[in-house]
Backbone as XML, in Angstrom:
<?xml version="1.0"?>
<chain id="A" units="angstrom">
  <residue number="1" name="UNK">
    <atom name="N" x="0.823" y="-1.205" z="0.000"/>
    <atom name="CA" x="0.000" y="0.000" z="0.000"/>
    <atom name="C" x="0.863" y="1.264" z="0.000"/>
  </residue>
  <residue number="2" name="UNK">
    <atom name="N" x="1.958" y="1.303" z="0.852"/>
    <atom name="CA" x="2.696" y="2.492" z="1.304"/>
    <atom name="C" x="3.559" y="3.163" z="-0.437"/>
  </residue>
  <residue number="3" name="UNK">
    <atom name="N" x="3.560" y="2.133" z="-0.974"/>
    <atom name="CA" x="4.249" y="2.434" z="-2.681"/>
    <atom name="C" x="3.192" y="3.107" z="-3.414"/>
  </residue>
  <residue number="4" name="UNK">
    <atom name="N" x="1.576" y="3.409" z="-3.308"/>
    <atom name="CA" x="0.856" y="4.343" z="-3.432"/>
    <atom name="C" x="0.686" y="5.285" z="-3.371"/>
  </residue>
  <residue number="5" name="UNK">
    <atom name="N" x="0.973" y="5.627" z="-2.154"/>
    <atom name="CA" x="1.023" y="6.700" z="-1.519"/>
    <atom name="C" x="2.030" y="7.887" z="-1.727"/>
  </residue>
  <residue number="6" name="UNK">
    <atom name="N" x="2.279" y="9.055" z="-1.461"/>
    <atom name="CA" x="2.797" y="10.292" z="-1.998"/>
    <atom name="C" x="2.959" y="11.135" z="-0.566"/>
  </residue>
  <residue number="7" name="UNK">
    <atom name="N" x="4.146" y="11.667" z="-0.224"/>
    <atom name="CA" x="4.709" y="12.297" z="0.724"/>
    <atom name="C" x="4.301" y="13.481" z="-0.268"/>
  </residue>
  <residue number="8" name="UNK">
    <atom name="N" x="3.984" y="14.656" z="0.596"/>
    <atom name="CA" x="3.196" y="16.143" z="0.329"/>
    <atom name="C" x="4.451" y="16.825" z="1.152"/>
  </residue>
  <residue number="9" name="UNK">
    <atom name="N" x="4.967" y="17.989" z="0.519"/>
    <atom name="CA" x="5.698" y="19.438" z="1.293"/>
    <atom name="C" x="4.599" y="20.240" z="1.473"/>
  </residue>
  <residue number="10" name="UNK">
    <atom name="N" x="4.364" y="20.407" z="2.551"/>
    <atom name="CA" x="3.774" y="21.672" z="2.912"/>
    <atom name="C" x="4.708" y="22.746" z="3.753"/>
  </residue>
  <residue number="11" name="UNK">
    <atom name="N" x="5.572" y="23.031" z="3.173"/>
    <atom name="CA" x="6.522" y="24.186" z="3.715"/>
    <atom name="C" x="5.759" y="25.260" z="4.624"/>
  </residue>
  <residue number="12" name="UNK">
    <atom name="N" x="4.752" y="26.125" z="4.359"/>
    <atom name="CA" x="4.263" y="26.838" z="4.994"/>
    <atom name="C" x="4.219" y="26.243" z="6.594"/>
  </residue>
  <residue number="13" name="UNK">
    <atom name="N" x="3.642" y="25.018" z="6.297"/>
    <atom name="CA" x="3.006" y="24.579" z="8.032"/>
    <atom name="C" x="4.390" y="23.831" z="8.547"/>
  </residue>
  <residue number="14" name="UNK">
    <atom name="N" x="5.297" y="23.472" z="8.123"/>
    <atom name="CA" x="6.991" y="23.308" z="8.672"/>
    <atom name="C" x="6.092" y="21.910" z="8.303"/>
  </residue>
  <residue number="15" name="UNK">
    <atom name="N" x="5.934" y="21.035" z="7.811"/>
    <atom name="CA" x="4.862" y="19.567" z="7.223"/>
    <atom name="C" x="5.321" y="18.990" z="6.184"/>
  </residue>
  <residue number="16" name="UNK">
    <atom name="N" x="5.583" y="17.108" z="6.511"/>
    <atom name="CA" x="5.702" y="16.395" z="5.756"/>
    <atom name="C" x="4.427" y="15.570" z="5.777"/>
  </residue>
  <residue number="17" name="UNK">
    <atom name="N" x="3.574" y="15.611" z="4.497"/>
    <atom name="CA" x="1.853" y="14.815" z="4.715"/>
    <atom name="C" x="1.788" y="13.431" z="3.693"/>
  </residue>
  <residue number="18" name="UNK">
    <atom name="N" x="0.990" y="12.599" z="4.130"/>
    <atom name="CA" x="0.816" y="10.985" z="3.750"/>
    <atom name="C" x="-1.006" y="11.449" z="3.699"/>
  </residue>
  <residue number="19" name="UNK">
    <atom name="N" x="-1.387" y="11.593" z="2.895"/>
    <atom name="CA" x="-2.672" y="11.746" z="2.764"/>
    <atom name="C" x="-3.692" y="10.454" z="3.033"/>
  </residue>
  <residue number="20" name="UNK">
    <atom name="N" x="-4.427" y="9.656" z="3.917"/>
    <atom name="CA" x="-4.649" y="8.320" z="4.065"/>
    <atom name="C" x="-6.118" y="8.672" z="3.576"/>
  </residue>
  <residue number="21" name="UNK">
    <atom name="N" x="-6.791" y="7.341" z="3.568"/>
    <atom name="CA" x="-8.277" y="7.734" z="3.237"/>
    <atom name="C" x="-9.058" y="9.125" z="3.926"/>
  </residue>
  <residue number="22" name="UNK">
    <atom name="N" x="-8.796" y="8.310" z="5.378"/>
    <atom name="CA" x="-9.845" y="9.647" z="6.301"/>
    <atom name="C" x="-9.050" y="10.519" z="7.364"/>
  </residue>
  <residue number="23" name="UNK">
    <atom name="N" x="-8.016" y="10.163" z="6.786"/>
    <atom name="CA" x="-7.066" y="10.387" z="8.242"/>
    <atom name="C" x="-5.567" y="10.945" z="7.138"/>
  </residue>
  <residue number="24" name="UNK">
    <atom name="N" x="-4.521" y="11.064" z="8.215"/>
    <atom name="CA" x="-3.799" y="11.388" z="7.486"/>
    <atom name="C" x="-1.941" y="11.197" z="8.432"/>
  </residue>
  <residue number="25" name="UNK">
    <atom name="N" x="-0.766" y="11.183" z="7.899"/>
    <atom name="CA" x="0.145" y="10.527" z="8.502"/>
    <atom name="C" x="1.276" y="12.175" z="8.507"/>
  </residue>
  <residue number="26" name="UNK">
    <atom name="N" x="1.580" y="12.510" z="9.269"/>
    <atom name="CA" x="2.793" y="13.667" z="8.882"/>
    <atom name="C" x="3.908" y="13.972" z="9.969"/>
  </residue>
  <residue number="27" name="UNK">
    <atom name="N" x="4.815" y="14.453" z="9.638"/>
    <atom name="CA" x="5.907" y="14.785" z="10.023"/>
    <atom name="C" x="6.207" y="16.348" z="9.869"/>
  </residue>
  <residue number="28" name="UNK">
    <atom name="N" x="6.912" y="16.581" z="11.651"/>
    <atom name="CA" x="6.925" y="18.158" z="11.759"/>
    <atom name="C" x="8.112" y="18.426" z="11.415"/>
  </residue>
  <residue number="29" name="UNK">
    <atom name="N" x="8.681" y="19.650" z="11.520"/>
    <atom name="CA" x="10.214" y="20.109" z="11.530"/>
    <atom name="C" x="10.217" y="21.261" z="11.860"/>
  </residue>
  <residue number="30" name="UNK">
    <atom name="N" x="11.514" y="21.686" z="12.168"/>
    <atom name="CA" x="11.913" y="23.462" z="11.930"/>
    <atom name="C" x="13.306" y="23.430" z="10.777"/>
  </residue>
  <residue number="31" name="UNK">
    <atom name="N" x="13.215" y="24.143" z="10.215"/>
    <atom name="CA" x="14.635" y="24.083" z="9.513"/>
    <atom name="C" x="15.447" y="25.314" z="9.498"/>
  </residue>
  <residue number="32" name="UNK">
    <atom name="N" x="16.586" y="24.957" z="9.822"/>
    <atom name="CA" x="17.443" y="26.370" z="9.952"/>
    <atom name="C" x="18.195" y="26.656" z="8.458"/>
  </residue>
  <residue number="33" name="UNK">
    <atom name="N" x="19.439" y="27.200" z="8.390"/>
    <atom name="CA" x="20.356" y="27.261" z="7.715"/>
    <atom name="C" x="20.688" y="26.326" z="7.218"/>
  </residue>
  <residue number="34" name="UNK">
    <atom name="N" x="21.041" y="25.508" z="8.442"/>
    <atom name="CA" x="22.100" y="24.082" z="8.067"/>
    <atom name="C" x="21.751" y="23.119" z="8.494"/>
  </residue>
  <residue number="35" name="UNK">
    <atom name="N" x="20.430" y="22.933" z="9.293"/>
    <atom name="CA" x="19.566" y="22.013" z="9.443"/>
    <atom name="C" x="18.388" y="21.678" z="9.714"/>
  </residue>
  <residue number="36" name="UNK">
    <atom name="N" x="17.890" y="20.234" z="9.605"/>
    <atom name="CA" x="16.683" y="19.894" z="9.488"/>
    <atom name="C" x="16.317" y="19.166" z="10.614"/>
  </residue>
  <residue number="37" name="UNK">
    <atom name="N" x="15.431" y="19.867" z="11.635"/>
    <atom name="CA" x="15.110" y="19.127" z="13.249"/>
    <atom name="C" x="13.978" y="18.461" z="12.770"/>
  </residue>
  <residue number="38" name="UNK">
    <atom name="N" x="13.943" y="17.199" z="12.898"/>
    <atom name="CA" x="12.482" y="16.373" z="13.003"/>
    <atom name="C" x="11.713" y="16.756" z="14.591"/>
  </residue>
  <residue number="39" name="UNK">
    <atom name="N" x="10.770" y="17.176" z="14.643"/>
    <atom name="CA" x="10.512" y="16.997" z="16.070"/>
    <atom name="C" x="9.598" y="16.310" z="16.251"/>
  </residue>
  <residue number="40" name="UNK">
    <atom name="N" x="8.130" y="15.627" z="15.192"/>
    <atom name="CA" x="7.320" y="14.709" z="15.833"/>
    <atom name="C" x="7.112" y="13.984" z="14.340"/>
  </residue>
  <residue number="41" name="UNK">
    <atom name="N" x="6.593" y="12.642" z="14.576"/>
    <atom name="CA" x="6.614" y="12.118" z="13.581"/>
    <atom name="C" x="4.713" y="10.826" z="13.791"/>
  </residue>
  <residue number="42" name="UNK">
    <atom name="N" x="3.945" y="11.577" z="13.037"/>
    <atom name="CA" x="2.674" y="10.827" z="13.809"/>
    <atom name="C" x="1.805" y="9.755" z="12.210"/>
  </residue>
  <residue number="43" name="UNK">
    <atom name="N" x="1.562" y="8.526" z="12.635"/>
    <atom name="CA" x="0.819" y="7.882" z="12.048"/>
    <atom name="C" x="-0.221" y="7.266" z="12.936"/>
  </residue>
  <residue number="44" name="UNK">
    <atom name="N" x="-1.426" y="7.498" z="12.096"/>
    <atom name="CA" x="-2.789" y="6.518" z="12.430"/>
    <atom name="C" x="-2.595" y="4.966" z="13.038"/>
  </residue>
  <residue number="45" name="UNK">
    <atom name="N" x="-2.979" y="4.974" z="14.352"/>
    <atom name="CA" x="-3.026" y="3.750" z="14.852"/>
    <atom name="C" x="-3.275" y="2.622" z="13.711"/>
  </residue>
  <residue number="46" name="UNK">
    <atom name="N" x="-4.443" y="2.707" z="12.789"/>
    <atom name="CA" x="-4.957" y="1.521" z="12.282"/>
    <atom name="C" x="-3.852" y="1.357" z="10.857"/>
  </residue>
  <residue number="47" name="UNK">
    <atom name="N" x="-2.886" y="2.227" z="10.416"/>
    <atom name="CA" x="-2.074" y="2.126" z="9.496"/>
    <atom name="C" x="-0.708" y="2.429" z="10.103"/>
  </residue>
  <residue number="48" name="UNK">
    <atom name="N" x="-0.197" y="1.804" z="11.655"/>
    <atom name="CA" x="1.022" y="1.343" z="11.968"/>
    <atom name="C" x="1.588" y="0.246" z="11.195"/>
  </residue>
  <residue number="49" name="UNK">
    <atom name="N" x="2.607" y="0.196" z="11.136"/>
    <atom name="CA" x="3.798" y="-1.442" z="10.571"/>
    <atom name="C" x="2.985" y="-1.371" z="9.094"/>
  </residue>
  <residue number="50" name="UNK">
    <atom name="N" x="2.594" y="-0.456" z="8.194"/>
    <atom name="CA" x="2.496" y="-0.618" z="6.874"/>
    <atom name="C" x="3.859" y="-0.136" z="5.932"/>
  </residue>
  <residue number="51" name="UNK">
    <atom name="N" x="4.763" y="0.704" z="6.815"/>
    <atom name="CA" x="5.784" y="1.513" z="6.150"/>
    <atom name="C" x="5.802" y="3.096" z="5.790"/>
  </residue>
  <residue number="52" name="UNK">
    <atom name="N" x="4.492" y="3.587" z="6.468"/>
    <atom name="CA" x="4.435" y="4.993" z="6.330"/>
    <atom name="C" x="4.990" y="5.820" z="6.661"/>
  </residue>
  <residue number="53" name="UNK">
    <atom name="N" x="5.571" y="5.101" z="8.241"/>
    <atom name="CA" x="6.657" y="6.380" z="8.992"/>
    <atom name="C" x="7.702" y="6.187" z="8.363"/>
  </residue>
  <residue number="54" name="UNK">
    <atom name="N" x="8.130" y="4.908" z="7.628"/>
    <atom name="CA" x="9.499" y="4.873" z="7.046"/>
    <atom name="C" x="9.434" y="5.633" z="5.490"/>
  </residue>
  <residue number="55" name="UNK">
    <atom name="N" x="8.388" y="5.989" z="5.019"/>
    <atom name="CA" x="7.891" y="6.771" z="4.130"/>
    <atom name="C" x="8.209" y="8.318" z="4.094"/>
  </residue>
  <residue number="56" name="UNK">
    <atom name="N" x="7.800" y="8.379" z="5.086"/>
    <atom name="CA" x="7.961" y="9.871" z="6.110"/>
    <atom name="C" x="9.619" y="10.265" z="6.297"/>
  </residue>
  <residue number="57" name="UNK">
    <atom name="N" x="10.335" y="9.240" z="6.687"/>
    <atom name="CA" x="11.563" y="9.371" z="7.311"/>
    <atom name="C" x="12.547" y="9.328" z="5.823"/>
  </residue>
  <residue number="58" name="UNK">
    <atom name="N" x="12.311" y="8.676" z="5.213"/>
    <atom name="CA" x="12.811" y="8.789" z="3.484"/>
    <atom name="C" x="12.872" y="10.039" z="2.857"/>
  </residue>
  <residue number="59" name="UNK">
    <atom name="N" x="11.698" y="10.425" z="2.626"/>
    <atom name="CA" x="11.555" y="11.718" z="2.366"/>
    <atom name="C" x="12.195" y="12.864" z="3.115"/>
  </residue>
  <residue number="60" name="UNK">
    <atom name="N" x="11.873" y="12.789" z="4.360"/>
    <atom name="CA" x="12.362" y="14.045" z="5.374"/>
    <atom name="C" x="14.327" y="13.679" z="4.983"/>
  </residue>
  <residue number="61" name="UNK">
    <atom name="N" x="14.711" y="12.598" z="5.057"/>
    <atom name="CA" x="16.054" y="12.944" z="4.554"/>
    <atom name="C" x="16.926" y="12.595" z="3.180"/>
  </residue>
  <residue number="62" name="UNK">
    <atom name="N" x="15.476" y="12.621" z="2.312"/>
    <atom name="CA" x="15.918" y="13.153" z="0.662"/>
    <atom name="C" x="16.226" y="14.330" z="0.668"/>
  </residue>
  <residue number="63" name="UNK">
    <atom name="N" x="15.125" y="15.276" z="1.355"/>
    <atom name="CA" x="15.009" y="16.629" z="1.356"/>
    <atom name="C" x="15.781" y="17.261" z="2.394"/>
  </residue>
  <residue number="64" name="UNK">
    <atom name="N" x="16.389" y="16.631" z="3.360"/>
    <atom name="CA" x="17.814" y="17.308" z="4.002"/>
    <atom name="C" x="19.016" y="17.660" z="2.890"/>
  </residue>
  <residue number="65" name="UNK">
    <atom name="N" x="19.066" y="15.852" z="2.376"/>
    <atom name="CA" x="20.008" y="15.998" z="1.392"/>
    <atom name="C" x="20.116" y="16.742" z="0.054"/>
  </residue>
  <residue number="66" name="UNK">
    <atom name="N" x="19.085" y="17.070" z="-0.041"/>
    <atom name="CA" x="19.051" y="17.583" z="-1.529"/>
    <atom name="C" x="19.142" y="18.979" z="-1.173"/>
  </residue>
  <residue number="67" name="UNK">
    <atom name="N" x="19.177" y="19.770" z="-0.057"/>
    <atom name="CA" x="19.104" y="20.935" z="0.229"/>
    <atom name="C" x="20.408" y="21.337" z="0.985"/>
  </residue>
  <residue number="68" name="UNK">
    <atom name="N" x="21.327" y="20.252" z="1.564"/>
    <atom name="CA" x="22.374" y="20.410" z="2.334"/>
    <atom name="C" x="22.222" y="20.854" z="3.741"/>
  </residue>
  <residue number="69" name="UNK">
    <atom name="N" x="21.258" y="20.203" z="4.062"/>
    <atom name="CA" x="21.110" y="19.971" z="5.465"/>
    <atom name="C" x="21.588" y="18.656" z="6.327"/>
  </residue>
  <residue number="70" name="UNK">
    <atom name="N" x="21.565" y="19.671" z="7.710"/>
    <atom name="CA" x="21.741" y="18.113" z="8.616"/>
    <atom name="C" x="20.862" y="17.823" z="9.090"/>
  </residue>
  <residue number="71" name="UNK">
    <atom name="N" x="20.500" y="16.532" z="10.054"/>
    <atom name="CA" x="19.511" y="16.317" z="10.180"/>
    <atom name="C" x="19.547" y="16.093" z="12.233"/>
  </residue>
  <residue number="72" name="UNK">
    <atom name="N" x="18.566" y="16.491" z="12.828"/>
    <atom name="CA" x="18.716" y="16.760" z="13.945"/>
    <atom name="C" x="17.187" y="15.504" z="14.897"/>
  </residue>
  <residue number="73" name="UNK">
    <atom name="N" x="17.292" y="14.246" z="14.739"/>
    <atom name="CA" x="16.029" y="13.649" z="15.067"/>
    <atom name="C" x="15.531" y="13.790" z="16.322"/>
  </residue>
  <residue number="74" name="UNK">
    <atom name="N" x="15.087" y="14.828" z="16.787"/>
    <atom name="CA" x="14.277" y="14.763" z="17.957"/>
    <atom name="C" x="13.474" y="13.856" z="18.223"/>
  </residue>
  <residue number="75" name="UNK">
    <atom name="N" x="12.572" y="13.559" z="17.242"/>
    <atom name="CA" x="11.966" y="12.358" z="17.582"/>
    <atom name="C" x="11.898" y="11.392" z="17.477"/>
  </residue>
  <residue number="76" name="UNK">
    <atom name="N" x="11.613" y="10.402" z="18.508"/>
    <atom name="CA" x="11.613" y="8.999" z="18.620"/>
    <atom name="C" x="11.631" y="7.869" z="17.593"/>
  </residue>
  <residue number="77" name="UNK">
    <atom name="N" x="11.062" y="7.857" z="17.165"/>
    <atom name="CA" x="10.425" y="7.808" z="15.348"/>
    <atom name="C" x="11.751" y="7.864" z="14.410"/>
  </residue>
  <residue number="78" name="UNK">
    <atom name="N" x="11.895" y="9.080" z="14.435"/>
    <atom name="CA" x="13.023" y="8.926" z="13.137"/>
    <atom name="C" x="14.328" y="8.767" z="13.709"/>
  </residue>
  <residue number="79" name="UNK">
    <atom name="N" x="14.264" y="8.914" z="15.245"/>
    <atom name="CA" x="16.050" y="8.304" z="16.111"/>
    <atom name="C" x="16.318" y="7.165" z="15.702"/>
  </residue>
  <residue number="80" name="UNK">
    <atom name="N" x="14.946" y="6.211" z="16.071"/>
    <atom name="CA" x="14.947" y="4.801" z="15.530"/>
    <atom name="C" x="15.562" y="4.524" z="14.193"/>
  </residue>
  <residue number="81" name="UNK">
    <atom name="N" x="14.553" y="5.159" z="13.217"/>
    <atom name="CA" x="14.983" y="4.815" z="11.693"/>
    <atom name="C" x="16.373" y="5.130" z="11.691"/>
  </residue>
  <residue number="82" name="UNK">
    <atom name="N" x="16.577" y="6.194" z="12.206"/>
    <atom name="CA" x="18.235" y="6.308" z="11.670"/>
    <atom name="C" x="19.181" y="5.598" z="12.778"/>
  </residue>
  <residue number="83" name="UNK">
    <atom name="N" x="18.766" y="5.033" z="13.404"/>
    <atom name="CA" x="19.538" y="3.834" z="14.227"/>
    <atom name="C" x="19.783" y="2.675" z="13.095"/>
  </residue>
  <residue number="84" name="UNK">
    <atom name="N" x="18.222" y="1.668" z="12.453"/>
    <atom name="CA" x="18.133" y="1.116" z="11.773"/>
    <atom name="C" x="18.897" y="0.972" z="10.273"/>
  </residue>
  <residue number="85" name="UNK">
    <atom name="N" x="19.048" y="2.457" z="10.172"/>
    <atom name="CA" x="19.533" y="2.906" z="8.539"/>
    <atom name="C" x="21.091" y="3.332" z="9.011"/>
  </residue>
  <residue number="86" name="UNK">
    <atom name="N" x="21.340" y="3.234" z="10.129"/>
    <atom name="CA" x="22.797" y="4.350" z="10.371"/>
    <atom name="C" x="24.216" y="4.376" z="9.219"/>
  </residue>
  <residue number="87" name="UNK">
    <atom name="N" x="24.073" y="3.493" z="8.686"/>
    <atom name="CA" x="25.705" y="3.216" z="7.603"/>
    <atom name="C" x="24.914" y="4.199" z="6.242"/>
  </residue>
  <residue number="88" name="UNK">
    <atom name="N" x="24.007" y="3.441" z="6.269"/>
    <atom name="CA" x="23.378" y="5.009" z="4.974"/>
    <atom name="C" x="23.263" y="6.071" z="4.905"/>
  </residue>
  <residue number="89" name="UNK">
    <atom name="N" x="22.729" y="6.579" z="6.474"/>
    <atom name="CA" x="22.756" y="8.061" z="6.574"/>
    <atom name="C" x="23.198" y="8.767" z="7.733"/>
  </residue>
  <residue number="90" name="UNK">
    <atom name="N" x="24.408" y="7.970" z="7.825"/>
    <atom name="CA" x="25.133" y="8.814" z="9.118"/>
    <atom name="C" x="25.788" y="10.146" z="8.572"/>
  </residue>
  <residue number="91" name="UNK">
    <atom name="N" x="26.286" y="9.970" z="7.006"/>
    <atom name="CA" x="26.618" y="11.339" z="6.785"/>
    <atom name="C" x="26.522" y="12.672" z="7.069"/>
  </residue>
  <residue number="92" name="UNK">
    <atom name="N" x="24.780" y="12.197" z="7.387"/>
    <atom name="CA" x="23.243" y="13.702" z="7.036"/>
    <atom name="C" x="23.132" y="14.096" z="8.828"/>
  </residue>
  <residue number="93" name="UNK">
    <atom name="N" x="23.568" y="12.833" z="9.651"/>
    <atom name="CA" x="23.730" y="13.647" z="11.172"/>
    <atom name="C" x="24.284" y="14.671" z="11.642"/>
  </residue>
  <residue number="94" name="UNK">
    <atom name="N" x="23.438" y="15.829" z="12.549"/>
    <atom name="CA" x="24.267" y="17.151" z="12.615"/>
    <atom name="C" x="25.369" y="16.695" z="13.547"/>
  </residue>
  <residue number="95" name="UNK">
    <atom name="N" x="26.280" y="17.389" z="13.637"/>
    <atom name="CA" x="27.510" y="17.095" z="14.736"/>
    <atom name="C" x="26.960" y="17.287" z="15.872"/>
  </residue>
  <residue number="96" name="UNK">
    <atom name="N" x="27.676" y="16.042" z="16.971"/>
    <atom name="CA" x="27.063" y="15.969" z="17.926"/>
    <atom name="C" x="25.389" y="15.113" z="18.510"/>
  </residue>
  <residue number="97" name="UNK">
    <atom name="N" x="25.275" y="14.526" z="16.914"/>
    <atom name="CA" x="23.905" y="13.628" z="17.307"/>
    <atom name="C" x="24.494" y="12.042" z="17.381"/>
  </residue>
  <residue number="98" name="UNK">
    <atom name="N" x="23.829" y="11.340" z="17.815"/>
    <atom name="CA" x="24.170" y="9.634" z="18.000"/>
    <atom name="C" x="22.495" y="9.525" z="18.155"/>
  </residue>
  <residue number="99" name="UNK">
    <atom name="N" x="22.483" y="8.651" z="17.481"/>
    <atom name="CA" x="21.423" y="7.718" z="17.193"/>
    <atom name="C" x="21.433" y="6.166" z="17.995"/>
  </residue>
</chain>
């Protein structure tokens, strides 16, 4: 299902969006200069373990990278993923983060 689906920028609202039927999956941030703070990362109980937050977390650090940011995971959520992913994208960690 999650290969359907389409990660949304909504820059205005600091928003990464997963549009679901009735509901919907997104990821916050602030972004500075030189980096990109995740601070919450929320999916629908009934569409957990489909791959959405890892959907979410893909995107949020395409778009570090493609912009030359670091990436700062405040939240729980994407600490994990980038625990999980760490040899791929330890590059994109701001100095001073451990996962």
């Amino acid at each position: 299902m999650a290969d359907i689906l389409e990660v949304k920028h909504i820059p205005e609202d600091k928003l990464f969006v997963i549009k679901l039927e009735e509901d919907m999956a997104f990821q916050e941030y602030i972004q500075t200069d030189t980096d990109l703070v995740i601070t919450h990362t929320e999916v629908p109980k009934a569409m957990e373990g489909k791959g959405i937050g890892s959907m979410l977390a893909k995107n949020a650090l395409k778009y570090a990278e493609e912009n030359n940011l670091k990436i700062m995971p405040l939240c729980p959520f994407m600490a994990a993923y980038l625990r999980k992913n760490y040899e791929t994208y330890k590059h994109l960690l701001a100095p001073g983060f451990n996962v």
